[in-house]
N, CA, C and O atoms as a Tinker XYZ file with bonds, in Angstrom:
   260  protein
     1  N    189.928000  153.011000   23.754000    73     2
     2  CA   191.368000  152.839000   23.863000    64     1     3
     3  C    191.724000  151.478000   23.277000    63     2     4     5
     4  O    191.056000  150.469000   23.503000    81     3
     5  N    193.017000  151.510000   22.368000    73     3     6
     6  CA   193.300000  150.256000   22.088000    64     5     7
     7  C    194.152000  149.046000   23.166000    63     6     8     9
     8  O    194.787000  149.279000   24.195000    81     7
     9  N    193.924000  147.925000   22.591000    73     7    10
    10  CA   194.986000  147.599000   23.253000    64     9    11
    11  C    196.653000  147.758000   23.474000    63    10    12    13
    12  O    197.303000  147.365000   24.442000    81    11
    13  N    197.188000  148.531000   22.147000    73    11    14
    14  CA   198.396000  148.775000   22.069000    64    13    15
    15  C    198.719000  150.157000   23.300000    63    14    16    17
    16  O    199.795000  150.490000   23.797000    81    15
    17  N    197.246000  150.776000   23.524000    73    15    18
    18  CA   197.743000  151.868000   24.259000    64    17    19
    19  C    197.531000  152.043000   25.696000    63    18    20    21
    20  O    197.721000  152.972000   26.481000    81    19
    21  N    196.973000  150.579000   25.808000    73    19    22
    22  CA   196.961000  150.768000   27.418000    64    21    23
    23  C    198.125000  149.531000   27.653000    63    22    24    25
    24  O    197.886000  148.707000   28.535000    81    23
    25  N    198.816000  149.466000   27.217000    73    23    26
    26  CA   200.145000  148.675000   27.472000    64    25    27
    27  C    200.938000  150.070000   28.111000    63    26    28    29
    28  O    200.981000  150.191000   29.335000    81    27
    29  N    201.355000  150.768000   27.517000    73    27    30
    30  CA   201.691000  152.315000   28.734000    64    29    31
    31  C    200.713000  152.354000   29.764000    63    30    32    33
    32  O    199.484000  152.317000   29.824000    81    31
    33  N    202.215000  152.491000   31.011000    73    31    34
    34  CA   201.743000  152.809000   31.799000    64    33    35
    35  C    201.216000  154.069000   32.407000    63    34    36    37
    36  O    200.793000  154.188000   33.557000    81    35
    37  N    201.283000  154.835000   31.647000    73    35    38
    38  CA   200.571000  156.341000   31.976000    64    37    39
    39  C    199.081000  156.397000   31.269000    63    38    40    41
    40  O    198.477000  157.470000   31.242000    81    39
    41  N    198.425000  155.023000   30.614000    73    39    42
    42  CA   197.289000  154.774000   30.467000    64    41    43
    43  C    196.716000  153.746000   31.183000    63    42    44    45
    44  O    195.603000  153.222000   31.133000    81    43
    45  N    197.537000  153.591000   31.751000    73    43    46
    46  CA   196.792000  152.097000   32.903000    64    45    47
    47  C    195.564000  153.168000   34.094000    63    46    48    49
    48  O    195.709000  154.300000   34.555000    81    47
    49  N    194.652000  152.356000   34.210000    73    47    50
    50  CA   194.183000  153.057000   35.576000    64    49    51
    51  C    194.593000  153.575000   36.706000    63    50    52    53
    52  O    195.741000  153.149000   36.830000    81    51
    53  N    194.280000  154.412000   37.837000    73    51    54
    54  CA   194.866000  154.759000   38.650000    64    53    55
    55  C    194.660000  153.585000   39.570000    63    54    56    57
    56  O    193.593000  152.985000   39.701000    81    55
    57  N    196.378000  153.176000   40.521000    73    55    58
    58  CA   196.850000  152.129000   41.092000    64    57    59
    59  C    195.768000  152.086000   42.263000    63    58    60    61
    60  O    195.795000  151.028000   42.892000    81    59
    61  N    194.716000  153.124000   42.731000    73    59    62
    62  CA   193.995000  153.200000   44.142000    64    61    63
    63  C    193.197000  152.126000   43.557000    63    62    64    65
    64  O    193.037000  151.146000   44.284000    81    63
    65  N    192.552000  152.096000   42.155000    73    63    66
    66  CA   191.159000  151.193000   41.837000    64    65    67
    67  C    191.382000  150.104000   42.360000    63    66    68    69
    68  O    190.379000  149.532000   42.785000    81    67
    69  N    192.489000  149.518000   42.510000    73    67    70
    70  CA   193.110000  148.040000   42.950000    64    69    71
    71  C    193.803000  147.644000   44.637000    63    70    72    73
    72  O    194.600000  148.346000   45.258000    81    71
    73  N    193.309000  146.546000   45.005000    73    71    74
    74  CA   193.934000  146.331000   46.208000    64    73    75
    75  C    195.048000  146.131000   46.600000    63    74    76    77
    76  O    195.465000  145.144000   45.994000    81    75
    77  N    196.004000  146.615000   47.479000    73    75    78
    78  CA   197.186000  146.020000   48.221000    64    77    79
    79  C    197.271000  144.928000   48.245000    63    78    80    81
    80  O    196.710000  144.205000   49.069000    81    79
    81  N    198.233000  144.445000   47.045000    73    79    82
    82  CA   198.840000  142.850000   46.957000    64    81    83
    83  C    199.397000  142.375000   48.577000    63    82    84    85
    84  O    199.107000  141.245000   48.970000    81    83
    85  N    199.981000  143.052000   49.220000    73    83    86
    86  CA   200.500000  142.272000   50.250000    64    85    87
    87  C    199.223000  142.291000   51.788000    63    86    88    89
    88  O    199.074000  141.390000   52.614000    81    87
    89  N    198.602000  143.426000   51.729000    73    87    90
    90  CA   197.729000  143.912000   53.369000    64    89    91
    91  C    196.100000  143.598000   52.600000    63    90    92    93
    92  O    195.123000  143.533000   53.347000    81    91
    93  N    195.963000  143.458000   51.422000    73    91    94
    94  CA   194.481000  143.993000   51.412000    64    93    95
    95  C    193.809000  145.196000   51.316000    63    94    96    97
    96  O    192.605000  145.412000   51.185000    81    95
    97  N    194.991000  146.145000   51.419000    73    95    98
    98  CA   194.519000  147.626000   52.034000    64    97    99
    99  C    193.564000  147.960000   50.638000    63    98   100   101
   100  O    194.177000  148.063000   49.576000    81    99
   101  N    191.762000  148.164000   50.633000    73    99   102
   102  CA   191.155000  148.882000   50.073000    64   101   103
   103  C    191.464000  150.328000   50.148000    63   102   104   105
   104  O    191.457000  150.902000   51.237000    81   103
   105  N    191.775000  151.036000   48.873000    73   103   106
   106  CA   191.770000  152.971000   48.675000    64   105   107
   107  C    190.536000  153.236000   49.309000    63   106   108   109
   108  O    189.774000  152.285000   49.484000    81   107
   109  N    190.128000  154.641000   49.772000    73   107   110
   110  CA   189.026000  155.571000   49.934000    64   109   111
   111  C    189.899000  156.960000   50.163000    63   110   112   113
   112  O    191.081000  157.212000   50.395000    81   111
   113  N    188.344000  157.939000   49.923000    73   111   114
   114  CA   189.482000  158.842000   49.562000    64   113   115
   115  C    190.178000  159.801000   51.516000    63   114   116   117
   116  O    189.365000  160.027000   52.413000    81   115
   117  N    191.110000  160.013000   51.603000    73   115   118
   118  CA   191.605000  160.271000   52.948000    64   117   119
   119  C    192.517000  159.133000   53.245000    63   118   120   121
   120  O    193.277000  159.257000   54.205000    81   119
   121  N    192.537000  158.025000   52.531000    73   119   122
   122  CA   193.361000  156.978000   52.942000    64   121   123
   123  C    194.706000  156.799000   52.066000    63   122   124   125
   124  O    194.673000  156.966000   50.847000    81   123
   125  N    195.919000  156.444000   52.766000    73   123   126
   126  CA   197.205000  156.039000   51.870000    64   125   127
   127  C    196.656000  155.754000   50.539000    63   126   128   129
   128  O    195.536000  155.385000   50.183000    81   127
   129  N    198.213000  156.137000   49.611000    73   127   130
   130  CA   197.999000  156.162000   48.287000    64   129   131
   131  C    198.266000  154.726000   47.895000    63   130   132   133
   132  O    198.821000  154.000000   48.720000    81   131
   133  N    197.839000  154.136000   46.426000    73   131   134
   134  CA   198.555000  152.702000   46.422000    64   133   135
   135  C    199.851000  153.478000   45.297000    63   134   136   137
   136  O    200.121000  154.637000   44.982000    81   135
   137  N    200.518000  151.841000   44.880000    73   135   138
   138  CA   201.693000  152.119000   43.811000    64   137   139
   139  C    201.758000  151.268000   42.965000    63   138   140   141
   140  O    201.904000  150.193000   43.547000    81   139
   141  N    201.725000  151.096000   41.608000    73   139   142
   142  CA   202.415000  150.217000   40.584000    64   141   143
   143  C    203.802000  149.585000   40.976000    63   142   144   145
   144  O    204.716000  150.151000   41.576000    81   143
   145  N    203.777000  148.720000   40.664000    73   143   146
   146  CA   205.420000  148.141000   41.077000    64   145   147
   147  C    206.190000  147.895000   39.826000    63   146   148   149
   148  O    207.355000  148.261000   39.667000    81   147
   149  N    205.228000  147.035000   38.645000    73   147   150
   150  CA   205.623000  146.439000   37.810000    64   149   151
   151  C    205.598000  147.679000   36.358000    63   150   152   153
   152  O    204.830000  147.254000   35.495000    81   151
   153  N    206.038000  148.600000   36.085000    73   151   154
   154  CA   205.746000  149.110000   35.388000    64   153   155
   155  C    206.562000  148.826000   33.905000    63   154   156   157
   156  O    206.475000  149.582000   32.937000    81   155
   157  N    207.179000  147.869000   33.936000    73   155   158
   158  CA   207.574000  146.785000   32.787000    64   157   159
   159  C    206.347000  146.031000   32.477000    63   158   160   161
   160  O    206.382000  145.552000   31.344000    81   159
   161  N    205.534000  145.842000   32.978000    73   159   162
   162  CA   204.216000  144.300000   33.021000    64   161   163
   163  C    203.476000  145.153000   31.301000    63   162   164   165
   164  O    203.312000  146.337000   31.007000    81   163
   165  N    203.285000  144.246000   30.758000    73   163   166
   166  CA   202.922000  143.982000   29.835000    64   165   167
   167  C    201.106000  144.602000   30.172000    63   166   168   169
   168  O    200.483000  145.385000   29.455000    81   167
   169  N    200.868000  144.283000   30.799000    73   167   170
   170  CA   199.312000  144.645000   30.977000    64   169   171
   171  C    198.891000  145.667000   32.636000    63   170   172   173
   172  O    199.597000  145.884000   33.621000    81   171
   173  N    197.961000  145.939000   32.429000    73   171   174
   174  CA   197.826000  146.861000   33.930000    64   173   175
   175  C    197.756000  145.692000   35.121000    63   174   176   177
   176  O    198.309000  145.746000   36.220000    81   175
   177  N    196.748000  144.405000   34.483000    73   175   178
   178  CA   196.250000  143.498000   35.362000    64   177   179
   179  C    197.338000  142.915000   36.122000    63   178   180   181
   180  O    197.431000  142.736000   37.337000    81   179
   181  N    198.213000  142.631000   35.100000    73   179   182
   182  CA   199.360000  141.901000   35.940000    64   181   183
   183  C    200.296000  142.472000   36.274000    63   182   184   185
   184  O    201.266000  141.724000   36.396000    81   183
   185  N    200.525000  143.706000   36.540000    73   183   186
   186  CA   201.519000  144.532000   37.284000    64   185   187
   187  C    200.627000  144.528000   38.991000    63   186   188   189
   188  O    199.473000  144.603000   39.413000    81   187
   189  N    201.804000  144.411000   39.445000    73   187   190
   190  CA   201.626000  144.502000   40.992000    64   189   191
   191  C    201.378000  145.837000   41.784000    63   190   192   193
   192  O    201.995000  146.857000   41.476000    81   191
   193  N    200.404000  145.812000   42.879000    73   191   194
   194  CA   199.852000  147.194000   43.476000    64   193   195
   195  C    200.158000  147.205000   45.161000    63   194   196   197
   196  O    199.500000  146.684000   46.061000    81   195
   197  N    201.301000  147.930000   45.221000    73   195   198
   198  CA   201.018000  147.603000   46.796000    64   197   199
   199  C    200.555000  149.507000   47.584000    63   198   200   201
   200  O    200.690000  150.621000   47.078000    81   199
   201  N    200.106000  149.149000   48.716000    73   199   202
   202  CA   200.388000  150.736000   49.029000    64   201   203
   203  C    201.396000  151.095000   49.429000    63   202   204   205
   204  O    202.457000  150.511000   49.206000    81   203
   205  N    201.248000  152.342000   50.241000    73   203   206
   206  CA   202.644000  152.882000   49.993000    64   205   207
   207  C    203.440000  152.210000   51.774000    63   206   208   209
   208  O    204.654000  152.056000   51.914000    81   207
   209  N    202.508000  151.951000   52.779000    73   207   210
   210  CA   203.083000  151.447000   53.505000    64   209   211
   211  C    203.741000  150.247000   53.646000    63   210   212   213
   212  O    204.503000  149.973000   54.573000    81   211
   213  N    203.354000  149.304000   52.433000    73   211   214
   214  CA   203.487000  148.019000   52.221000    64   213   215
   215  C    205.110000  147.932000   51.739000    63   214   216   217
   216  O    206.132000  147.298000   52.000000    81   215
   217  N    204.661000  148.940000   50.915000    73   215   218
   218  CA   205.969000  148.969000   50.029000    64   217   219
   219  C    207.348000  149.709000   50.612000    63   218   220   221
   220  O    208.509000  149.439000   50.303000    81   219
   221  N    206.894000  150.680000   51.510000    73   219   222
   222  CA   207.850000  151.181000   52.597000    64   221   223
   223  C    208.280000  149.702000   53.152000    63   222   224   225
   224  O    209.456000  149.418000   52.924000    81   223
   225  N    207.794000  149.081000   53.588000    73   223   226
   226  CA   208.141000  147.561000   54.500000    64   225   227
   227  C    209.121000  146.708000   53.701000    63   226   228   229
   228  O    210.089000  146.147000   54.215000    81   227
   229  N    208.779000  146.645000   52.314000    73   227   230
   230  CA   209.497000  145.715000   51.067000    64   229   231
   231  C    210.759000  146.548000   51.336000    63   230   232   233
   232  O    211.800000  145.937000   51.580000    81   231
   233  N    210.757000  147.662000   51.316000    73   231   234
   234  CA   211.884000  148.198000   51.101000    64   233   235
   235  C    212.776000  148.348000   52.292000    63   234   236   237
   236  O    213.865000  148.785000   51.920000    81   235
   237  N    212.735000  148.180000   53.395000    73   235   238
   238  CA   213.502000  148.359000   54.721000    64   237   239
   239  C    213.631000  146.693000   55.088000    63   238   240   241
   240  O    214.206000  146.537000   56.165000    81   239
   241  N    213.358000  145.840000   54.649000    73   239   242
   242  CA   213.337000  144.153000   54.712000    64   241   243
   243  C    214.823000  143.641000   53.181000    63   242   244   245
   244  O    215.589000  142.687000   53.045000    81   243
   245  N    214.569000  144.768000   52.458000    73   243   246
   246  CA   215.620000  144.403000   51.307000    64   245   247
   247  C    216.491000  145.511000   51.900000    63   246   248   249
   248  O    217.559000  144.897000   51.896000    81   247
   249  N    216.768000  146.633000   52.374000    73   247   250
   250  CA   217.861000  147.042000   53.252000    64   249   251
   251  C    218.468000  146.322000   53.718000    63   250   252   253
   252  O    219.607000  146.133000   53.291000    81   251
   253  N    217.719000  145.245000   55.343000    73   251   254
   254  CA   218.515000  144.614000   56.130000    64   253   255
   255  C    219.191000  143.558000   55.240000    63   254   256   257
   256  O    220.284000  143.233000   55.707000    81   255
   257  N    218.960000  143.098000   54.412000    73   255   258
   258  CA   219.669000  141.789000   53.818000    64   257   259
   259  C    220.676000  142.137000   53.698000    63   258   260
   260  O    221.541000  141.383000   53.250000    81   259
């Protein structure tokens, strides 16, 4: 794969290979899914991974505001 083509994000790896930016949460399989956040990011590395409970939390914390 080149580098021009893993700049898409439907060629980036799947988001489980990577840990929960906010909990730590390691994937296995039976366990919550993770998520891409950044799917603008220029590279897979530096797009952000949270799971999905994490990110449920981000999102009910930017509600109350």
């Amino acid at each position: 794969m080149s580098e021009d083509d893993a700049r898409h994000p439907a060629d980036w790896p799947h988001p489980n290979t990577r840990p929960c930016e906010d909990c730590g949460h390691i994937w296995f399989a039976g366990e919550r899914r993770h998520e891409y956040l950044d799917h603008d990011a220029e590279r897979h590395e530096d797009a952000r991974v949270l799971c999905v409970l994490c990110r449920r939390r981000r999102g009910f914390a930017r509600a109350e505001e």
